[in-house]
C-alpha positions, 0 to 999 in steps of 0.5 A: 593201749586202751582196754579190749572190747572184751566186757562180758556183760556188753550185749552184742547187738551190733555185729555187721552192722555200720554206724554214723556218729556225728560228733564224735570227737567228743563227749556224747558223740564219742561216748556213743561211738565207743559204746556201738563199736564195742556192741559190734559196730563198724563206727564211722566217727565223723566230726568238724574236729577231724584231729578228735574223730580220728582219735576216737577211730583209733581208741576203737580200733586199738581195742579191737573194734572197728571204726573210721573218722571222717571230717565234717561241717554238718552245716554244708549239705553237699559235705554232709551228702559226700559224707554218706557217700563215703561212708556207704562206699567205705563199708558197704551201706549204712544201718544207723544215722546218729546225729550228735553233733550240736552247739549251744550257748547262754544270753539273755534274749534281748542280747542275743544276736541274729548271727548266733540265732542262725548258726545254732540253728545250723549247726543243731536242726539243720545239719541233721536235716542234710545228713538224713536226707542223704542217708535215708536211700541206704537206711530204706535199703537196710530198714537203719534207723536214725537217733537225733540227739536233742536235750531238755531244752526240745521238751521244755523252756529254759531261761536263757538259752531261747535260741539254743531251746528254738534249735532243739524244739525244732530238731524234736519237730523233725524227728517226730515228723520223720517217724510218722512220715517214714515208719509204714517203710521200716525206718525207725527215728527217735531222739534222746533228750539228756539233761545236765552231761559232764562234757565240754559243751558245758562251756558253752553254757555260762550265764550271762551277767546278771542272770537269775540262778533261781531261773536257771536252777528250774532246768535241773531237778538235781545238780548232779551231773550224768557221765556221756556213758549214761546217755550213749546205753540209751542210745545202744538200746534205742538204736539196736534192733531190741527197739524194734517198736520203739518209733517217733520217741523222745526220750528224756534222760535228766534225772527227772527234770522234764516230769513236770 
């Protein structure tokens, strides 16, 4: 059995409070979804990989908290509106949409191809496009909040990964759109934008052949890598009420690699 959520210096910023994690199944996502339910939560793990959200549910639950999982293609709009409905349904309303799920994947720009080009875009702009579209009724109900979970490659270009970059420069347009247009009516949305992360969508990022590696080193400041733990206490705190005059925010969590 897993350790309790009984960590002494854990605030507790979540307690009655509902949560929706999308890729949960895995690194950031699950990260983030253990990290809200030990702050209190009720965390709604969702994910296409509905075997790995439940598991994470269970890791919750097991230690005290509580959580249930949901299977989810974020690329469906009615999935994602029937998603919203049974987590509402299920626990009474919604207070925070996180939108982790995502894809990536490396190519020289000559090589990429329409069809990837479009499902990047699917899978990491337009997925979370549908899911807050359905949530935005229940969070205006409880003034929620929502957190897109973008990368450096919103904020800057990278070599190599131009439609993955197009996804996240896209989803960081939402966003600050979103908060300018929804902020005067109490809803919060931000996004996240980590750098290098120990997880397995790392695999989704091997050079192509006869990559420059100068190139692609001028996306990392350092080689060290962050554990999903760092980036899901950024997440607590941008999401929590403590963030309360934090709104239209992108921020960078790289170890420096955005600062210029």
């Amino acid at each position: 059995m897993d350790q309790p959520f009984d960590d002494p210096d854990l605030p507790h910023r979540y307690r009655g409070k509902v949560v929706l994690v999308t890729g949960a199944a895995a690194g950031i996502g699950r990260a983030t979804a253990l990290r809200l339910a030990a702050e209190g939560a009720t965390a709604w793990c969702a994910d296409i990989n509905g075997g790995g959200a439940a598991h994470t549910a269970s890791s919750i639950t097991d230690r005290g908290g509580e959580a249930r999982s949901s299977q989810v293609d974020v690329t469906d709009p009615a999935a994602c509106a029937a998603l919203v409905a049974e987590v509402v349904a299920g626990s009474g309303g919604l207070d925070v949409l996180a939108n982790v799920a995502g894809i990536g994947g490396m190519a020289h720009f000559a090589d990429e191809t329409p069809e990837r080009f479009n499902r990047l875009f699917s899978v990491n702009a337009a997925g979370p496009f549908y899911l807050c579209q359905a949530a935005l009724p229940h969070l205006l109900e409880r003034k929620g909040n929502i957190m897109n979970l973008g990368s450096t490659a919103g904020m800057i270009g990278q070599a190599y990964v131009a439609a993955y970059c197009a996804s996240k420069h896209a989803l960081v347009g939402l966003t600050k759109s979103m908060a300018i247009e929804l902020g005067r009516q109490g809803i919060r949305v931000n996004a996240v934008c980590p750098g290098g992360v120990n997880t397995n969508i790392l695999g989704d990022f091997l050079p192509p052949e006869g990559a420059s590696m100068s190139l692609i080193s001028r996306a990392f400041l350092t080689r060290d890598m962050q554990e999903p733990e760092s980036v899901a206490a950024l997440v607590a705190y941008v999401c929590s009420d403590e963030a309360y005059y934090v709104n239209g925010a992108i921020l960078a969590i790289d170890g420096g690699t955005t600062t210029g």
